[in-house]
C-alpha positions in Angstrom: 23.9 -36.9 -24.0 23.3 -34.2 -26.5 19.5 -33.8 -27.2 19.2 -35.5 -31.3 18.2 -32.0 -33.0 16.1 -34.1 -36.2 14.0 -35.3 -33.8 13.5 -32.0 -31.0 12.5 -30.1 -34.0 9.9 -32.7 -35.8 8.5 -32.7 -32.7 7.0 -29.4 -32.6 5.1 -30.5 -35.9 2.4 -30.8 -33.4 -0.9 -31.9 -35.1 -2.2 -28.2 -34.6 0.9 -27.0 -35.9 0.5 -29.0 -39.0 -2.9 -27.9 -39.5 -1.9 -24.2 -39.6 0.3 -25.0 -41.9 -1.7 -27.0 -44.3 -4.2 -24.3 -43.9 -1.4 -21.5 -45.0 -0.2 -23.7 -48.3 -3.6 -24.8 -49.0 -3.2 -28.9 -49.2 -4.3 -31.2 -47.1 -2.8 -32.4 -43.9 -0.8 -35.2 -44.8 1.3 -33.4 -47.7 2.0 -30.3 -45.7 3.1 -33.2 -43.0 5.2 -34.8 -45.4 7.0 -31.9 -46.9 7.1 -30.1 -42.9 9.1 -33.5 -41.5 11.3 -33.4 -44.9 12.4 -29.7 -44.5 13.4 -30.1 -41.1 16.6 -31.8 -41.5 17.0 -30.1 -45.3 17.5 -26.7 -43.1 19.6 -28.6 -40.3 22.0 -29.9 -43.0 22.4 -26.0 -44.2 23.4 -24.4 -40.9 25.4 -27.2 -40.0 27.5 -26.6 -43.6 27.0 -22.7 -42.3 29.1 -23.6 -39.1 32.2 -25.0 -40.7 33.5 -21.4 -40.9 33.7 -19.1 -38.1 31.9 -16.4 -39.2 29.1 -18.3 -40.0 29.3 -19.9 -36.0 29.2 -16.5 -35.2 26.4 -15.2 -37.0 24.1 -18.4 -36.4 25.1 -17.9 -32.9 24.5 -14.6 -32.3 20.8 -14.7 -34.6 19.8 -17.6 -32.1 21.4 -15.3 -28.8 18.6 -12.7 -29.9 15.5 -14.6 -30.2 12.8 -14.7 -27.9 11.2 -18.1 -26.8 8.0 -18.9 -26.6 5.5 -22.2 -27.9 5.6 -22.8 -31.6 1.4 -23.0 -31.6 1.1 -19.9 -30.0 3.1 -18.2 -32.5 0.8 -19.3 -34.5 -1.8 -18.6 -33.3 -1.0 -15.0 -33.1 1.0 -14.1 -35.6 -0.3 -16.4 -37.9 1.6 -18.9 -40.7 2.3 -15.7 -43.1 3.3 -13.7 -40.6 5.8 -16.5 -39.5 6.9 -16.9 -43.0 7.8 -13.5 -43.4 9.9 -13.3 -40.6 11.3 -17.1 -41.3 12.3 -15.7 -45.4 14.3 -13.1 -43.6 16.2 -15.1 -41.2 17.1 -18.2 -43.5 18.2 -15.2 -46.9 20.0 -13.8 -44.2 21.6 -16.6 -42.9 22.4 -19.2 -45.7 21.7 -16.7 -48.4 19.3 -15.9 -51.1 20.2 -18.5 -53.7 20.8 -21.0 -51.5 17.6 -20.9 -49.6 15.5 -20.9 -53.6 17.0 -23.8 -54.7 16.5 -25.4 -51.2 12.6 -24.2 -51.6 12.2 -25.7 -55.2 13.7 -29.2 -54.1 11.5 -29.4 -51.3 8.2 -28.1 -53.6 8.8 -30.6 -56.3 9.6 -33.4 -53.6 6.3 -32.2 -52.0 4.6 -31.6 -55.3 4.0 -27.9 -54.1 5.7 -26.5 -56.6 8.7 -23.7 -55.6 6.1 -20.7 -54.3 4.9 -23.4 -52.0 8.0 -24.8 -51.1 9.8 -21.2 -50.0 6.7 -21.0 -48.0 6.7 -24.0 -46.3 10.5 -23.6 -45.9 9.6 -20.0 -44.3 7.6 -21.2 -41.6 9.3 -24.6 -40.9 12.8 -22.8 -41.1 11.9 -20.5 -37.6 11.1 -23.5 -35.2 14.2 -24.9 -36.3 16.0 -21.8 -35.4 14.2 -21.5 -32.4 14.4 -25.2 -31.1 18.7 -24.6 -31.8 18.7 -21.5 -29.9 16.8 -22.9 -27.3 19.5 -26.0 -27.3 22.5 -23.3 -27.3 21.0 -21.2 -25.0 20.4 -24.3 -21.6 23.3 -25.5 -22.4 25.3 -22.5 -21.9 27.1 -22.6 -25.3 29.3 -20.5 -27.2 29.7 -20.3 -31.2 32.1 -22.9 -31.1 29.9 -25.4 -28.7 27.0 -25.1 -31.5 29.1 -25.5 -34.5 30.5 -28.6 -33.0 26.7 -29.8 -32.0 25.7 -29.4 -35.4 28.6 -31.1 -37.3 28.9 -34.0 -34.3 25.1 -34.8 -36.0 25.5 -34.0 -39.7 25.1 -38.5 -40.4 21.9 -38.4 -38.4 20.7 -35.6 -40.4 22.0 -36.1 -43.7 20.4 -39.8 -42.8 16.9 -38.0 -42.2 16.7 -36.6 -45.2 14.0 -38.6 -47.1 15.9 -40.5 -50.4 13.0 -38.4 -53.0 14.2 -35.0 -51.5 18.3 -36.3 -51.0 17.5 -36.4 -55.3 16.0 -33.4 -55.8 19.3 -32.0 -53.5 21.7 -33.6 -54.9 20.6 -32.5 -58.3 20.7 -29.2 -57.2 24.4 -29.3 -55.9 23.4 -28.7 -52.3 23.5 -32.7 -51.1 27.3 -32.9 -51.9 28.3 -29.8 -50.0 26.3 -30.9 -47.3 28.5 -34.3 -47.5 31.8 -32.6 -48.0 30.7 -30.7 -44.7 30.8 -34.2 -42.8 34.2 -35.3 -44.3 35.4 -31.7 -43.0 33.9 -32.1 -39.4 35.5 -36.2 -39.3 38.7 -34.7 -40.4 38.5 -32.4 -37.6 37.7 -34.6 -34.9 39.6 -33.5 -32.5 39.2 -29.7 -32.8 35.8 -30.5 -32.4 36.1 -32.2 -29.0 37.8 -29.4 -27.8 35.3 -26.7 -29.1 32.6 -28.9 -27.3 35.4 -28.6 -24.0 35.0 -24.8 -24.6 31.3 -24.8 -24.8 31.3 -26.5 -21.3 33.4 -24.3 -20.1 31.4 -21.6 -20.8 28.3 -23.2 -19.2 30.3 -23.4 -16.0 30.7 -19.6 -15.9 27.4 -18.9 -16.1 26.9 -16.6 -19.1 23.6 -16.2 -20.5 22.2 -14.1 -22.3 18.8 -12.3 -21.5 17.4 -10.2 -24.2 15.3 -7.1 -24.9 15.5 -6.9 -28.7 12.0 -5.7 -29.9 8.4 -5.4 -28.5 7.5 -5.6 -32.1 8.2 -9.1 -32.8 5.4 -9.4 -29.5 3.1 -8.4 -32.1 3.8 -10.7 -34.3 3.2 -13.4 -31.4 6.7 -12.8 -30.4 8.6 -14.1 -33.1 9.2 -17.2 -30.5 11.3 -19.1 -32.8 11.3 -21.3 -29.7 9.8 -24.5 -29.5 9.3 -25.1 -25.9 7.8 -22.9 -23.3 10.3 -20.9 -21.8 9.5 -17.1 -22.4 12.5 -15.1 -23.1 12.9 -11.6 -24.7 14.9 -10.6 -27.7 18.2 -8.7 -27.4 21.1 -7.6 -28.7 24.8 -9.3 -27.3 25.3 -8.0 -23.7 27.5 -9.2 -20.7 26.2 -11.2 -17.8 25.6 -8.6 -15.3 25.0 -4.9 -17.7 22.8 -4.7 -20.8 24.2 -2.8 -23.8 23.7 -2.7 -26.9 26.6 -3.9 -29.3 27.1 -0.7 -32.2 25.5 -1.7 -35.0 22.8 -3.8 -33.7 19.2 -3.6 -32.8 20.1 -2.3 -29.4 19.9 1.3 -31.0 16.4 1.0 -32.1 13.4 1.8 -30.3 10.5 -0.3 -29.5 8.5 -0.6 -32.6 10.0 -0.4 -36.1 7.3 -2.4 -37.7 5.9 -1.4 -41.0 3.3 -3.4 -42.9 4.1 -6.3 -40.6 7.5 -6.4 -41.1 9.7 -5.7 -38.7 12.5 -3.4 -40.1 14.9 -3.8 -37.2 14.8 -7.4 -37.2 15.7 -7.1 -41.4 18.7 -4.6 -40.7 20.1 -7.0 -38.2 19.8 -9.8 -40.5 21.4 -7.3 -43.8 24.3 -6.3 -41.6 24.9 -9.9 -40.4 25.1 -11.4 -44.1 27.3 -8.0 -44.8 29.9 -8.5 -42.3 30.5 -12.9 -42.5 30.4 -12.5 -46.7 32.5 -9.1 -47.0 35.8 -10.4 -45.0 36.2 -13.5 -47.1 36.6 -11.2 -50.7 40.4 -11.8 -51.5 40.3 -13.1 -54.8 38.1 -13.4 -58.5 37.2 -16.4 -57.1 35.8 -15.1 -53.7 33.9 -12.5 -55.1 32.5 -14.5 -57.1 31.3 -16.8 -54.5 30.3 -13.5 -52.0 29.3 -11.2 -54.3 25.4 -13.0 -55.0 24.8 -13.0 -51.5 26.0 -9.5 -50.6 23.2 -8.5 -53.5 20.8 -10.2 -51.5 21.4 -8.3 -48.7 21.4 -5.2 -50.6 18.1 -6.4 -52.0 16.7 -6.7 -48.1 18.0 -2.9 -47.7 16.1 -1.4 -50.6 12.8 -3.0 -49.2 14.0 -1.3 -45.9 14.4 1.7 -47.5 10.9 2.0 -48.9 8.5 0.9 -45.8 11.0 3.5 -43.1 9.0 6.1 -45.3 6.1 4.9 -42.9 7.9 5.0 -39.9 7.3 8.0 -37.7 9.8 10.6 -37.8 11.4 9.8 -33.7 11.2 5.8 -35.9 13.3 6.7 -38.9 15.5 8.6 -36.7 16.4 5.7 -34.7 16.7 3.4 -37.6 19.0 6.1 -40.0 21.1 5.7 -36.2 21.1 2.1 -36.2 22.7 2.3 -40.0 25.0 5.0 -38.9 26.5 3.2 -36.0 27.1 0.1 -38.2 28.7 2.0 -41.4 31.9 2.5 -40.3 32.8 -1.2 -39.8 31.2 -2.2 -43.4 33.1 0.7 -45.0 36.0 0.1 -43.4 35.1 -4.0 -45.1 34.4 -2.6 -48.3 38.1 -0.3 -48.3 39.8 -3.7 -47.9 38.2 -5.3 -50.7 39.3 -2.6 -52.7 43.1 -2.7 -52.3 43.0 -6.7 -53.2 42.9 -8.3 -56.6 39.0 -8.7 -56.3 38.7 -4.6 -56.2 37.8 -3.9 -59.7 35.2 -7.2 -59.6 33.5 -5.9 -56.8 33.4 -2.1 -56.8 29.6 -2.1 -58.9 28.1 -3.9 -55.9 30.5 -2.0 -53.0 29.5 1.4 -54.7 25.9 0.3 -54.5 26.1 -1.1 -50.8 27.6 2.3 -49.6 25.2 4.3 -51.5 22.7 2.3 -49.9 23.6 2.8 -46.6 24.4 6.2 -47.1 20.6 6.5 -47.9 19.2 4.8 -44.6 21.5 6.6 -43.1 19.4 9.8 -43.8 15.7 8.5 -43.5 
C-alpha cells in the first residue's frame, strides 16, 4: 500500500523541528505548529496540480532524482532555518513558479496570522522536507515521472481533505483551491491512464534503476541540503544511467565542487532557472499561452540576474565552470525561444525572449 504522503511529511514536524522553526519566524511553538502542519498538504496539493502535465512530472521528478537525503533535524541543525529557507524559495519559484508560490505564502500567513513575509518563510523551510520526504518515496520505490505523478494525483482527496477549512478560504479566495480541485476531476477522468502509469512505475522498480548522485559538496555545507526526511544518506547528482555516471548537458554535472556564494548555492539556482525555462518555454503557442508562461519565465530570468551578480565572487576556475554550465544548456533554450518566434505568440513574447538570451549570453561570459 502506497505510504499516505500528508501524513510521512507531518511527521518530520518533529518537536525539535518545530522549535527551529518557531525560533526562525519568531512566534511561539504552537502557531509555527499550526501554520507548519497547514502548509504541508497546501504544497502537496501544488505539485500534485504540477504533475498533471508531463513536463511538470518530469521536472518534479528529475529536482527530487538530484537531492541528497539525510534527517530533516540535522539539516537544521547545520544549515540552519534561513539557510533551509533560502534553498526551499528556490526550489518551490522554480518549481510551481514565482506567483504561485506568493499567493500560496500570503494565504498561509494570514491563516497563521504571520502575515505574508512570515508566511513565504515558513513556506520556504516546510516546502524542502516535503520535497525531500517525495523524493525519498520516488526514489525506494523505484519510480519513474509517470509512477509519481500518478502517486500524487491517486492522493489529491486525502490532501485536498487535509487542508484545514481557515486556510481552504484563504485558497480558495486566492484562485489556487479550485485548480487544485479541477486537478482531481482531471486525475478521476483519467483513471485508467493512471493505473497504467503506476504499472510503468513498477516496472521500472523491477529493473533496478536508481539513481545515485554526486550533485554538489556545497549543499554539504549547508547541512547537505537533505530535503530528505528519513535517514538514508544519499548524494546529489545530475541524471545518469545505472551502471556510468555522466552528467546530462545542461545540468549541474558540469560544475565543480563549490559554487556557493554568500550562502547560496549558484549551481543549485541555475538548475532550478533552466528547469522552469525548458517545462514553460515549449507550451508558448498562442496569446493565450504566453500569457500564462510568460510571468513565470520572468521569474526565472529574475533568479538569473541574482546569479549573475554573486558569480562576480566566484573564483575565476568557479565562473569558468558556471559560464560552461550556461553554455552547454543555451543551445536547447535558444533553439525553445526560435520556436516561439515563428508562432502567433512571437511578437508577445520577443521583450522577455530578447531578455532571456541576453541573459544567458551574459553568464555565458562570467
Amino acid at each position: 500500500m502506497a505510504v499516505n504522503l500528508v501524513s510521512a511529511a507531518q511527521q518530520l514536524l518533529t518537536p525539535e523541528v518545530i522549535a527551529q522553526i518557531a525560533s526562525f519566524l519568531g512566534m511561539d511553538r504552537g502557531a509555527a505548529q499550526k501554520a507548519a502542519v497547514a502548509a504541508i498538504p497546501t504544497i502537496l496539493a501544488s505539485l500534485s496540480d504540477l504533475v498533471g502535465t508531463p513536463a511538470g512530472a518530469n521536472q518534479l521528478s528529475k529536482l527530487l532524482s538530484q537531492q541528497q537525503g539525510g534527517n530533516p533535524m540535522d539539516l537544521l541543525r547545520d544549515s540552519g532555518a534561513p539557510g533551509l529557507a533560502q534553498m526551499g524559495s528556490s526550489m518551490l519559484s522554480g518549481l510551481l513558479g514565482g506567483r504561485t508560490t506568493d499567493t500560496m505564502a500570503r494565504a498561509i500567513g494570514s491563516f497563521a496570522g504571520m502575515g505574508d513575509g512570515g508566511g513565504k518563510s515558513l513556506l520556504a523551510v516546510v516546502g524542502p522536507l516535503v520535497l525531500g520526504m517525495l523524493g525519498k518515496q520516488q526514489h525506494d520505490a523505484g519510480m519513474d515521472a509517470n509512477g509519481l505523478a500518478s502517486l500524487l494525483r491517486s492522493q489529491k482527496d486525502q490532501i485536498m481533505a487535509a487542508i484545514p477549512s481557515g486556510l481552504s478560504d484563504h485558497l480558495s479566495a486566492s484562485g489556487l483551491i479550485d485548480k487544485a480541485r479541477s486537478g482531481m476531476t482531471t486525475a478521476a477522468a483519467t483513471g485508467s491512464r493512471i493505473a497504467g502509469a503506476s504499472g510503468a512505475s513498477q516496472a521500472a522498480m523491477a529493473t533496478g534503476r536508481t539513481q545515485w548522485p554526486y550533485w554538489l559538496a556545497a549543499l554539504v555545507i549547508l547541512g547537505g541540503l537533505a530535503l530528505y526526511a528519513l535517514q538514508r544518506p544519499t548524494e546529489q547528482t545530475v541524471a545518469q544511467n545505472t551502471n556510468v555516471t555522466r552528467p546530462s548537458a545542461g545540468t549541474v554535472g558540469l560544475a565543480p565542487a563549490d559554487l556557493t556564494v554568500d550562502g547560496v548555492n549558484l549551481a543549485n539556482q541555475v538548475n532550478s532557472s533552466l528547469g522552469t525555462l525548458r517545462a514553460q518555454l515549449p507550451t508558448i503557442t498562442d496569446e493565450a499561452s504566453a500569457q500564462a508562461a510568460l510571468p513565470k519565465i520572468n521569474d526565472a530570468i529574475s533568479q538569473l540576474d541574482g546569479i549573475t551578480a554573486r558569480a562576480a565572487k566566484l573564483s575565476p576556475d568557479s565562473r569558468s565552470a558556471l559560464a560552461k554550465l550556461i553554455a552547454a544548456a543555451a543551445p536547447a533554450i535558444n533553439e525553445m525561444c526560435d520556436k516561439i518566434s515563428a508562432t502567433p505568440a512571437g511578437a508577445i513574447a520577443k521583450p522577455v525572449i530578447d531578455n532571456l538570451r541576453t541573459k544567458l549570453d551574459q553568464l555565458a561570459k562570467v
